[in-house]
N, C-alpha and C positions, 0 to 999 in steps of 0.2 A: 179524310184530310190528306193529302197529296204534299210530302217532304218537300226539298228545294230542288234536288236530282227531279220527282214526279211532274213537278211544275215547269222545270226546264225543259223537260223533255214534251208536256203538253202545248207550251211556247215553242218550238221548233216545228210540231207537228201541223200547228195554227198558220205558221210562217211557211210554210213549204208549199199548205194549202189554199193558202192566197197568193202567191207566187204562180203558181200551177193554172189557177184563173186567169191570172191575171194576162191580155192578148197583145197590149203594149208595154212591156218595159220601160223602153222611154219617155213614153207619159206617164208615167206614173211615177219616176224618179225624178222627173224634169223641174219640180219643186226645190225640193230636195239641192239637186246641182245650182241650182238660181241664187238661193241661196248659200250655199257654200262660196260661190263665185263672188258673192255679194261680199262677201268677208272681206276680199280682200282689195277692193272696190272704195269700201268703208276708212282702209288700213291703211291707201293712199292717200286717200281724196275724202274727208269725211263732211267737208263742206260743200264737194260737188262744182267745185269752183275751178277745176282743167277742162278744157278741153274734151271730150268724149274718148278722140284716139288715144291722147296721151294719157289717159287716166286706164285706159283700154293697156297701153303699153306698161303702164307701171303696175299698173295689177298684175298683168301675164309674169311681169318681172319678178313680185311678192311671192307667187304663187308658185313660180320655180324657185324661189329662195325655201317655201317653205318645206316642200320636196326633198330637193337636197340635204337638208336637214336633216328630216326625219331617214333619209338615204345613208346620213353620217351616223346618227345615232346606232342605227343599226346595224350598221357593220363595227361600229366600236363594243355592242353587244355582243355579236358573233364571234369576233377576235375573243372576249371576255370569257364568253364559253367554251372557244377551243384552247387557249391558255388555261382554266379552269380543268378540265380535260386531262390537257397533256401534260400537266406539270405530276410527279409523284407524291404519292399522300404523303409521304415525309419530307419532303421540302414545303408543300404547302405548311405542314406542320410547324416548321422553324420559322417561316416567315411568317407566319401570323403572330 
């Protein structure tokens, strides 16, 4: 019986090796993106009721908002950790 570390590491070895066959990439993830695309497709337009371009435009629009987001989050992260970091254990001390 194979821990959780054993089993991760049998999943990656599974995943690398069907990667390795695998001769298109892009078909084979092309599902996958439709999908994702589809999200935000759904987010504008969930009745399907715009236009194709505008709904085409309002998604690309979603889809860079949701970007950015996750763009902000992260570097509100990073700042957090190098604050984190650079502040001294004793000050951290007092202000907690």
């Amino acid at each position: 019986m194979l821990d959780a570390s054993g089993r991760q590491l049998r999943a990656r070895i599974a995943a690398y090796s069907s990667w390795a066959a695998t001769s298109d990439v892009s078909a084979r993830t092309a599902p996958a993106r439709a999908g994702f695309l589809k999200r935000f497709e759904d987010q504008v337009d969930p009745e399907r009721q715009l236009p194709p371009a505008e709904r085409d435009r309002r998604a690309t629009a979603a889809r860079r908002a949701f970007y950015t987001k996750l763009a902000f989050k992260s570097s509100v992260a990073r700042a957090g950790r190098k604050l984190r970091f650079t502040v001294k254990p004793e000050v951290a001390a007092e202000a907690a």
